[in-house]
N, C-alpha and C positions, 0 to 999 in steps of 0.2 A: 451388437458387434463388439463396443468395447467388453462387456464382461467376459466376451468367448475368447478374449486376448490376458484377461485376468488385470484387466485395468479399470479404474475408476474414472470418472470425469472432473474434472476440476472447472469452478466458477472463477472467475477474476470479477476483482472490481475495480475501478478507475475511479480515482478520485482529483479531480482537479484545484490545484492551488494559483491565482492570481491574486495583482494588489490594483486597485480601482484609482483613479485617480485621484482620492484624496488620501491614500495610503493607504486601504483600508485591506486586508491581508482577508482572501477568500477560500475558504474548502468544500468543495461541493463534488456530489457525484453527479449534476448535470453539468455539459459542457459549458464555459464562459460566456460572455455578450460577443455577439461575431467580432473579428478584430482585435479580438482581446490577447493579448500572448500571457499564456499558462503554461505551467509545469504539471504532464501527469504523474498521476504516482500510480505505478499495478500494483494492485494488492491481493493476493491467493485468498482464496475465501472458502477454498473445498481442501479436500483430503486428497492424495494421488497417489497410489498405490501400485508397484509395476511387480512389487516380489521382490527388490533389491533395495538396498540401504543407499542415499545419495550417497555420490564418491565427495570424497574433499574437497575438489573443486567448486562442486555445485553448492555443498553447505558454506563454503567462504564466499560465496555469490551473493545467495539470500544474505547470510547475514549482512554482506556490508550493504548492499540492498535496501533492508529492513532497518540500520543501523542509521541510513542517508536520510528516509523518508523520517522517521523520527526526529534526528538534530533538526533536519527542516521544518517538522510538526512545532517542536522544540524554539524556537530559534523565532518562528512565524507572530505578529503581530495580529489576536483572533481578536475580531468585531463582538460586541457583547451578543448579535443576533447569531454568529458562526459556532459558537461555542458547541452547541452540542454536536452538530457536526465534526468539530475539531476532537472531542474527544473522543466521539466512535474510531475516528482515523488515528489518533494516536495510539486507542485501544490494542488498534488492528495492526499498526507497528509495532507496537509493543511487543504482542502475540508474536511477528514474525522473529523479533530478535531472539524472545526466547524459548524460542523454536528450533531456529538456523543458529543460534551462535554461543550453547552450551557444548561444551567441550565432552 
């Protein structure tokens, strides 16, 4: 159905960021310990294709979007075991900035 509309599908990932109680700054794409309060981050993982160029609006979206999830990737205090987690997800910020926010 989507192709016979001339669109593609798009995957999102979620990737959740908490601090544990000995400070310990977490990124993970499974949800936290129940109880836990976490900040998600959506992150586009596909291609989305409709025929049209995003309007300006939508590229100053992603970008500050992409730009947020980053300073807080940035910003975040990674456990020596989160690491490589952290850098897939920064990776994937990275990609969205400079993506959404070349001029």
């Amino acid at each position: 159905m989507l192709a016979m509309a001339g669109l593609t599908p798009v995957s999102a990932a979620t990737i959740y960021k908490w601090t544990d109680d000995t400070g310990v700054t977490h990124f993970s794409s499974d949800p936290p310990p129940a109880g836990t309060d976490a900040d998600r981050i959506e992150v586009e993982s596909g291609k989305r294709r409709f025929g049209n160029t995003p309007s300006a609006r939508v590229r100053q979206i992603r970008c500050r979007d992409f730009r947020g999830a980053l300073d807080q990737l940035d910003a975040a205090n990674v456990a020596s075991g989160e690491r490589d987690q952290w850098r897939r997800a920064r990776k994937t910020a990275q990609a969205g900035v400079d993506k959404w926010c070349r001029n």
